[in-house]
N, C-alpha and C positions, 0 to 999 in steps of 0.2 A: 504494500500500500504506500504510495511516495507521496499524492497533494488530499488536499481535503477542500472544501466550497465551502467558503465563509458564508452564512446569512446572520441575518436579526443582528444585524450592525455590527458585525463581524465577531460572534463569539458563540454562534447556533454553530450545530455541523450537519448535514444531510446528504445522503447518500440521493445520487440521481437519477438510478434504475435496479435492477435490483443485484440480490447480496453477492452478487460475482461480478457484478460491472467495474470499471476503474470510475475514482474519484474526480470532479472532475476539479482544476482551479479557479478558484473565484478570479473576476478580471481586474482586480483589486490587485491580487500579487498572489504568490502562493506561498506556503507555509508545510512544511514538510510536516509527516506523523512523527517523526521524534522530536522538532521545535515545538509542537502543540505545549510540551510538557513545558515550557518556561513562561506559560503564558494562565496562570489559575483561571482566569474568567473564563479562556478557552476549554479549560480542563472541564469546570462547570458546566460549560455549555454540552459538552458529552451526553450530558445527563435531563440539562433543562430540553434544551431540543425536544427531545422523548415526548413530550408532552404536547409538541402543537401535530402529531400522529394521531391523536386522538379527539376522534370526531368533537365537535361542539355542540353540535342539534342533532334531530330526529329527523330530518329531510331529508333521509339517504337509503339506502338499500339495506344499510345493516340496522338501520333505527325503522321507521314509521312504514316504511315501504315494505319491512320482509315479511311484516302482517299480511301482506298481499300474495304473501303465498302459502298461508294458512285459514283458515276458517273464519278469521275474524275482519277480516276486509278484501277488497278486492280493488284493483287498480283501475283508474278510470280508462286509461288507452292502454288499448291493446296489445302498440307495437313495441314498447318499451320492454327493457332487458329484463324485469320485474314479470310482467302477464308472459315473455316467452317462455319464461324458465316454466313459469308454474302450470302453462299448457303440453309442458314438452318438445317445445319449438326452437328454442335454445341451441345457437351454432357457436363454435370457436370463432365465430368472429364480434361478437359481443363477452367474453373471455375476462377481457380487463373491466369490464362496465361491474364485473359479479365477483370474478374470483381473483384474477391478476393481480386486483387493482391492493385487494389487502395482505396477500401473501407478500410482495414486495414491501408493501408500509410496514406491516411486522417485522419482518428481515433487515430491514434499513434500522427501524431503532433499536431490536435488538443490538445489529454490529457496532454502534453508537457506545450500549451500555458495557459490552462485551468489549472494546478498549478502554473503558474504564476501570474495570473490575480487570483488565489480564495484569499480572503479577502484583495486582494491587496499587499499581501506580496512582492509578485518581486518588486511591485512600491516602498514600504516601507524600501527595501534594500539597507543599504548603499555603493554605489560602490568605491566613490572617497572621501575622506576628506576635499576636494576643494567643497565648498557649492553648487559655481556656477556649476562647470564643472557636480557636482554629478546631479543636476537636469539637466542638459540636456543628461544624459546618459538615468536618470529613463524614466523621458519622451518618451525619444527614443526608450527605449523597451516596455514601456507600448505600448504606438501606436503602435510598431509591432507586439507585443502579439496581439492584437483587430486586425490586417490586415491580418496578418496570420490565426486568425481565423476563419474570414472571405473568405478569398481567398482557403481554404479547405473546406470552408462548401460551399462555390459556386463550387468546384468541385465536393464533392457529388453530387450536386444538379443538375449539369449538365450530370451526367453520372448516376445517378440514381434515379431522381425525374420524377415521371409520374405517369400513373393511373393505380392504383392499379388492383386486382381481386376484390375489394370489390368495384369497381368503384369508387374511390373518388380518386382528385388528390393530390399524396403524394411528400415529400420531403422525406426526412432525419431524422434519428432519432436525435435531439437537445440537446447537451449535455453543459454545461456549468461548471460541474465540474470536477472535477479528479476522475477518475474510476480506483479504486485497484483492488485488489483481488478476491474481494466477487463475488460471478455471477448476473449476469445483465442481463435482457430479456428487451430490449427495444423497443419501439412503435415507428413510422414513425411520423412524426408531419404532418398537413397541407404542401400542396406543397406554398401556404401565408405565414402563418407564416414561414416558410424556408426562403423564401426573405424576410421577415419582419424582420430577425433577422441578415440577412448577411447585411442589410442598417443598424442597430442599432449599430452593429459592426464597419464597415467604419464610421459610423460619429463619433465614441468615438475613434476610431485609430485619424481620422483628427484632431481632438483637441490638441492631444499630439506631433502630429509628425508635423515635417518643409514640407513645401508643397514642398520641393524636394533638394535630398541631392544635393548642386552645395556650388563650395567654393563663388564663387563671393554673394549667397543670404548670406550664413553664415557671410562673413565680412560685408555687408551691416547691421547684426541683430547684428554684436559687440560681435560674439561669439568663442569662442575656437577651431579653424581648429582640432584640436589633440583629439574634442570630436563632432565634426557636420563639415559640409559641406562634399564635394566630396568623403573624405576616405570612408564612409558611402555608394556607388553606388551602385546599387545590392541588397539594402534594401527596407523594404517599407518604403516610403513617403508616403504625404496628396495625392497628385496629382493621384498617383494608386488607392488610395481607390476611386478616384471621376470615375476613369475608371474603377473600380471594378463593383463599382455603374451601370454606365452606362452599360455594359454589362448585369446582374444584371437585369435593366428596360426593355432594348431589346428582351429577349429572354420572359419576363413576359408579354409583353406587344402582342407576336407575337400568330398569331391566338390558337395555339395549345394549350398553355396556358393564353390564356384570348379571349375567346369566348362571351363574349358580347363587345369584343374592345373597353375598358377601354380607351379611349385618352387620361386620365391623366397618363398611364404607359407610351404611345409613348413619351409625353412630356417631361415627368424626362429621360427618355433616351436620348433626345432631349439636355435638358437644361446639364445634366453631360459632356455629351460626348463632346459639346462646351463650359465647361470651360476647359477640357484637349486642346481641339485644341488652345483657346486664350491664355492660357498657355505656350504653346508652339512657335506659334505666336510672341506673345508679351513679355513676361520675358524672357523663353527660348532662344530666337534667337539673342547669343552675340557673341561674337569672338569664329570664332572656335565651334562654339554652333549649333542652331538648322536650318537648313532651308527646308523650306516647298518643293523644288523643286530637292533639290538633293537624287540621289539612293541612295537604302538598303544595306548598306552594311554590310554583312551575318558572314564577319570575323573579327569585332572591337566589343569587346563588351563592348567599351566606345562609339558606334554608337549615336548622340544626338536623333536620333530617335525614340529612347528605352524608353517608360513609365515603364515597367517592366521587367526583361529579368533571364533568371538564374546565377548562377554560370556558369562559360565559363570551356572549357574543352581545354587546350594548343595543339596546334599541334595534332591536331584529324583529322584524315581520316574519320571518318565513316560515314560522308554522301558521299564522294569519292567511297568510297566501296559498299557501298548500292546501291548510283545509275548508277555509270557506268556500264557498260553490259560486258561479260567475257571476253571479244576482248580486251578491256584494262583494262583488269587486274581488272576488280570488279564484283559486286555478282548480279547484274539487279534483285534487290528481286522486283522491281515493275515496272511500265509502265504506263504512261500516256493513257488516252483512246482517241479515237478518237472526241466523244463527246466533252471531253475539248478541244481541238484542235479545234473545230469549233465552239466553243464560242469563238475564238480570234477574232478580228475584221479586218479589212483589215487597211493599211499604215494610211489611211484619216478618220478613223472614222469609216466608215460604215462597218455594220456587215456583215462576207462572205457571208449568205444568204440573202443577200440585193433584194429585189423583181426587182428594177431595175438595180441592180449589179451596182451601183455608187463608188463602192472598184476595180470593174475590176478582180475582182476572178474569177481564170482559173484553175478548177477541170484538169488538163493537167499538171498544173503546182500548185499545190494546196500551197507551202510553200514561194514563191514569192510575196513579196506586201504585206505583212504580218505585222502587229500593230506588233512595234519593241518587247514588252512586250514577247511577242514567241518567237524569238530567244534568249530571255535571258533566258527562263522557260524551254524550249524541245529541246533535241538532235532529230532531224527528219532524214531521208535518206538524204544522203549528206550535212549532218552539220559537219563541223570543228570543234574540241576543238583547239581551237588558246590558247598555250601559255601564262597565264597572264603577260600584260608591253614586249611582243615581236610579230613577224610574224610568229611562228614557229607554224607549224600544228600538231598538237602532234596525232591527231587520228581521220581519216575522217571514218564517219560511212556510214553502205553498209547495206540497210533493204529488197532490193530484194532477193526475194524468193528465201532462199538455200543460201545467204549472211553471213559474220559472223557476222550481229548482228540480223537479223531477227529473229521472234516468230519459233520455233522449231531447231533452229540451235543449240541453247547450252542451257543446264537447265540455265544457268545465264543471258540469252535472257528475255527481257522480254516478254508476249505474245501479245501482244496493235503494235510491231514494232515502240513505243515509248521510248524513255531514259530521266530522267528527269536534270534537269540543276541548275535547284531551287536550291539552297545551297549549291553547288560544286566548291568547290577554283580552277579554271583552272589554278594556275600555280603548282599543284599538278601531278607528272606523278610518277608511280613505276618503270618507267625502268632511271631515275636518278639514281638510288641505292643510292650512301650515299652523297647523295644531294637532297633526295627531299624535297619537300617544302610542311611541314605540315602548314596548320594556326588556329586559336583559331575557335572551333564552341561555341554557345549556344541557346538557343532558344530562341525567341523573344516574350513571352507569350500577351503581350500587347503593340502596335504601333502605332504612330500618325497616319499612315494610318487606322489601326483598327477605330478609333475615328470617323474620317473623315467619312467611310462608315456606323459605327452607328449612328452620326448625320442624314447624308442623308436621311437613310430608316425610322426613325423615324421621322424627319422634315418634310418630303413628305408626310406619314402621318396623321400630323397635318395641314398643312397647303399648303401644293402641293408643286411643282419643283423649284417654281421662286421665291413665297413671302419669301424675306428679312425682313420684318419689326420685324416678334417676336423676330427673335433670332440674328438678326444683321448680320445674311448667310442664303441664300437657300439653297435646298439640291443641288439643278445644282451647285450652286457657288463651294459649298464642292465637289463633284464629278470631278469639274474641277479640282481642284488642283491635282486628281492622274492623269488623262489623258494626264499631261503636266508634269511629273516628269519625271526625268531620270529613264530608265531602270535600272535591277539587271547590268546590262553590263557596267553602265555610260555613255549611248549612248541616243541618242536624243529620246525624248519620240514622240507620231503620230505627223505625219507631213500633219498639215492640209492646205498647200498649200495657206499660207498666205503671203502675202509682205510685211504686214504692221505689228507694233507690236502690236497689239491688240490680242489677242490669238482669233481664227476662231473655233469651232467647229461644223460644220454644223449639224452633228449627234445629237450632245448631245443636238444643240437647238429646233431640231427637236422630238426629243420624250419629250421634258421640256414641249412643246406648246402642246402636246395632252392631256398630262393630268398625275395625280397622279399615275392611274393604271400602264398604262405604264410604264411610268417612272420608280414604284418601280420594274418591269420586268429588267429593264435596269441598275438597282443598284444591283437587285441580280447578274448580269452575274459580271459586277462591281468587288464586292464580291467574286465572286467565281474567275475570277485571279486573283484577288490581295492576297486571301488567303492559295491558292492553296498549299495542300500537309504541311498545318502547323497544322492538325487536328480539323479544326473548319467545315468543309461543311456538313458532320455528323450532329451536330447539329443544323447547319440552316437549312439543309433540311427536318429534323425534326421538329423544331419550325415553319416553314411557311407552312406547310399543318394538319391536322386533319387525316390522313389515313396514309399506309402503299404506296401509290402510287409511291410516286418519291422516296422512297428507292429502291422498286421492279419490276425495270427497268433493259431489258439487257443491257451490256455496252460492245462496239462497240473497234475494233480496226480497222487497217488496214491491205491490202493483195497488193503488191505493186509487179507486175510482169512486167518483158520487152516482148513490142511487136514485133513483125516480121519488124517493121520497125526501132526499137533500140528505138525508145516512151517507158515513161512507164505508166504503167496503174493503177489507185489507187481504190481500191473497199473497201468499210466500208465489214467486218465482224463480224459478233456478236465473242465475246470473254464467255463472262461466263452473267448466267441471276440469278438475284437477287431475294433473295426466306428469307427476314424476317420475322419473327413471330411476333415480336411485332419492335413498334416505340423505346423501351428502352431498357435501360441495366437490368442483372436481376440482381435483390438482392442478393450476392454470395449465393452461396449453402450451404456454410459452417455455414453462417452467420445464416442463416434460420433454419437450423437443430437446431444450439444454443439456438435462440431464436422466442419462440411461438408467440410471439406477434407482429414480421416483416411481414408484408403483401408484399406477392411478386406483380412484375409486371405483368399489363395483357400479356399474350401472353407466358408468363412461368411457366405457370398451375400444367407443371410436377417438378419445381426443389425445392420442400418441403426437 
């Protein structure tokens, strides 16, 4: 490796194609890989770089769009790399649009943290003259070197770890040092050893790093605000890597990959994901800090909610854009389905298709009575955007047939007669003109709700819905805490029609007493709102089956016309039907021409 490309004012480093390409020289001058080392801000940036690799919003193929290739939404056009893949139509010539495009972003900050971390040299660098201050800087980046490397090789690992053509289950190729110049043909390691090396990572990140950047732990530790606590937000901590972890155990432990149902994978996912929650709980929760019952809020991205979250992007419309539909002024690129619409549950708990209809759902009136959770999540026919902090009705939508926002009225329509609500600042309007009101988006990669729901499914697991004893919470216990939170809207979470303060959930006690099975039924729907349209259902729909099945399902909208008597009538329609070839992502095509030795995934036979 001989130059390196200077960016972000010269002291970022980024690699410009991927992990076997040559570097190339900024036109600034160039700077050899053995000069870097006299330069600490450069040595720094090794590590800081890492971080503008990681998306900032939902507007992308790996956030809000991969919903579009599961049950929960569908994409408005069709020709996009998004509707090909999920029809099967999907050529190596949209490659980087899908899978290229991240296998290289990983590979590049990877090689970044990986000359940091080889012989220790970044550690070895002296940043400050101040003895004390200099070792809490090293510290800090060592641990992020090892969490960053981590949290990219768990992104491989999730978008390209699976069973091979040669049938064995594969990871990622494991790379540990800096890759120059020279050409590289490399091998896929065990889809184990993958996770065996992204746990060896998180726990040598937690050694180095403060279990979470806040000023009040840094003054309790006696240490230098101007070099630890809160300035620091937005990096990794200890506390991530244990939800790294946890995530990490979850999906290893889920049928798909681990087919003799290992119980001691459920548990460590168990045991992580409830130090993130008591962490939160118990240190977290101080003035102005964390509380287990209040809403998400989509536009602070000093939210205490946030275990991990990216760079924030100031005054960003683009989930505005994305999701409103062309009536007010945005692009409807997708649509909730109908399907998810009917995993909401009704005001009290009980699910709409409740066998004795104990919710009171009235297919007449299908959007009434409705688990508050839904009106914060889906613009439906005759929903209001109210104004944020006023009365004012900025834009009532109209989904009957030949309306302006119904399926075929405008290509910016979505085709579901769904609009989604998820992450859209309502005091955002374009006909302000030069007053509107943008606010901060970012994405929220990892949430104490996330935690919450990976305890559950794992706990249940282990030891069913109710037993408290191992871990000090059931999964019921944990489940409760989202059932009773405030909505995206800061509006009362279900109202189970209680007088007393005791929180009532007849539902949830009711499938807790039948049994494990269920139960985990009841944590995936769970699950599926609470993570809706943040890019994860893809994956769990993945991880909880063995087969192509619950990928290669039609997915349903609505068809909502007036009758002769001014009624209106709602009929489910199929929307588009789902036709994948394989359970995973493929190994980019690029990638594989390069190198002989990458085993592609099953089901992508053709893309050598």
């Amino acid at each position: 490796m001989k130059n390196i490309k200077l960016v972000f004012l010269g002291f970022f480093l980024i690699l410009v194609s991927s992990c076997a390409d040559f570097l190339e020289p900024y036109p600034n001058g160039d700077i050899s890989s053995d000069d870097i080392w006299n330069y600490q801000d450069k040595v720094q940036g090794l590590v800081g770089a890492c971080y503008d690799y990681i998306p900032n919003n939902y507007n992308n193929f790996e956030g809000a769009y991969l919903d579009c290739a599961t049950d929960n939404a569908v994409a408005t056009s069709t020709t996009n790399a998004m509707s090909k893949w999920s029809v099967g139509a999907i050529t190596t010539s949209l490659d980087d649009e899908l899978f290229g495009t991240y296998w290289r972003r990983d590979y590049r900050a990877i090689n970044l943290v990986n000359t940091f971390l080889k012989d220790r040299r970044g550690y070895n660098t002296r940043f400050l003259t101040n003895p004390t201050n200099n070792e809490l800087v090293r510290k800090r980046l060592q641990g992020e070197a090892f969490a960053l490397r981590a949290w990219f090789q768990w992104d491989l690992l999730q978008k390209f770890g699976g069973k091979g053509v040669n049938g064995q289950m594969l990871g990622f190729p494991i790379v540990l040092d800096p890759i120059g110049a020279e050409n590289v043909d490399l091998a896929r390691d065990t889809y184990d050893k993958c996770v065996e090396q992204i746990i060896a990572d998180c726990d040598s990140a937690f050694k180095y790093l403060p279990i979470a950047h806040r000023d009040f732990l840094a003054q309790q530790a006696g240490t230098n605000l101007s070099y630890s606590g809160g300035k620091y937000w937005g990096r990794m901590d200890g506390i991530t890597t244990i939800a790294i972890k946890a995530n990490v155990y979850l999906t290893w432990a889920s049928p798909r990959f681990n087919p003799a149902n290992d119980i001691a994978r459920w548990d460590s996912a168990a045991v992580n994901a409830k130090k993130v929650i008591d962490f939160k709980l118990t240190v977290d929760n101080v003035t102005n800090g964390f509380v287990a019952g209040n809403n998400v809020n989509w536009f602070n991205p000093n939210f205490p909610g946030i275990i991990f979250a990216s760079r924030y992007v100031d005054k960003s419309e683009a989930m505005e854009k994305m999701f409103y539909p062309g009536g007010f002024q945005g692009d409807g690129v997708m649509g909730a389905t109908q399907d998810f619409v009917d995993a909401f549950p009704m005001a009290n708990g009980y699910p709409a298709n409740d066998p004795l209809n104990r919710g009171n759902f009235n297919p007449a009136k299908p959007y009434e009575g409705r688990d508050p959770r839904f009106y914060s999540m889906i613009f439906h026919h005759g929903a209001k955007a109210i104004k944020a902090n006023t009365s004012t009705t900025m834009y009532t939508f109209n989904n009957i047939e030949g309306g302006a926002d119904a399926a075929g009225s405008l290509l910016t329509n979505s085709r579901t007669n769904y609009h989604i609500k998820k992450f859209v600042w309502m005091g955002l309007n374009w006909a302000d003109g030069t007053s509107i009101n943008r606010q901060p988006h970012a994405k929220y990669y990892i949430r104490w709700a996330h935690m919450v729901l990976a305890f559950a499914e794992a706990a249940n697991k282990v030891v069913g819905p109710t037993n408290a004893s191992k871990y000090g919470m059931s999964a019921k216990m944990s489940i409760q805490y989202l059932r009773t939170r405030k909505t995206y809207d800061n509006t009362k979470s279900l109202d189970f029609n209680s007088s007393t303060t005791t929180i009532e959930d007849p539902y949830l006690d009711e499938v807790a007493a039948i049994g494990a099975e269920v139960f985990n039924d009841f944590i995936k729907n769970e699950r599926r709102l609470e993570t809706s349209f943040e890019g994860m259902r893809f994956f769990d729909l993945r991880r909880w089956t063995t087969t192509l099945d619950e990928l290669n399902q039609a997915v349903n909208g609505v068809k909502i016309v007036t009758n002769t008597d001014n009624t209106l009538s709602f009929t489910k329609v199929e929307v588009e039907k789902r036709h994948f070839k394989s359970a995973y992502f493929a190994i980019p095509y690029s990638e594989v021409l390069k190198m002989k030795n990458l085993v592609q995934n099953e089901g992508w036979e053709g893309w050598y």
